[in-house]
N, C-alpha and C positions, 0 to 999 in steps of 0.2 A: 236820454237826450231826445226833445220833442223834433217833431219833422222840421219845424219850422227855423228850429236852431242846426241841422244837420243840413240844410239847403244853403243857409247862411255860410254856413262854413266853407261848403262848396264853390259857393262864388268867390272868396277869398283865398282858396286853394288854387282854383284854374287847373284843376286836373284834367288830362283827355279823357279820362275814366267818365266825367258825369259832360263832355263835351258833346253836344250836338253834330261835332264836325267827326269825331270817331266811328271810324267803319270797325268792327270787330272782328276780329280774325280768331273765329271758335275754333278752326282745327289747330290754329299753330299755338294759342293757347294751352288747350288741351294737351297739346303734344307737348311744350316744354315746361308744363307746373306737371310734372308727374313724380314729384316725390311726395308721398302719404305722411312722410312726418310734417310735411310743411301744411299747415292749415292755413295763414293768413299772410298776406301780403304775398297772394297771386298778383304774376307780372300777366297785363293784357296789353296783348298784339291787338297790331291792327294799324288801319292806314286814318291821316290827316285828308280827308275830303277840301279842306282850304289849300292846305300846303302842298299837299301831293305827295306826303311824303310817308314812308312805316315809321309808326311811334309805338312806345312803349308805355304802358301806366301801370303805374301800382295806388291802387286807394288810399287817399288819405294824407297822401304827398304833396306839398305845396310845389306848386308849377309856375314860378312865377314869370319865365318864359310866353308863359300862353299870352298873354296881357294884350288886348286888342284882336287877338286871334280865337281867346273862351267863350262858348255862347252855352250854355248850360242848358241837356236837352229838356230838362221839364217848365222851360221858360214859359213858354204858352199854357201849361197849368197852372200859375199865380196869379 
């Protein structure tokens, strides 16, 4: 899939995962994706900078929630 189509998609998605407003939270991450069998569809911690609120994301998940609230952090690189 070219970048160009995987950015598209992201905007269609509205995940916190590629949200501007997502603060990351590495440790708690970390801390609760620790089963080795599991490879894909890590859940990511971490807080809503707009909302104020702890959110969850997993990649690749349409959020249609976000709507009005998505700004996708590589906006400024288009």
């Amino acid at each position: 899939m070219r970048k160009e189509s995987i950015y598209e998609l992201q905007l269609i998605d509205m995940n916190c995962n590629t949200c501007i407003h997502f603060k990351r939270d590495v440790k708690k991450t970390k801390k609760n994706n620790n089963n080795p069998l599991i490879k894909r569809n890590t859940i990511h911690y971490g807080l809503c900078k707009t909302r104020g609120v702890e959110v969850t994301a997993i990649s690749n998940i349409c959020s249609p929630e976000n709507e009005g609230c998505f700004k996708h952090r590589k906006l400024n690189n288009k």
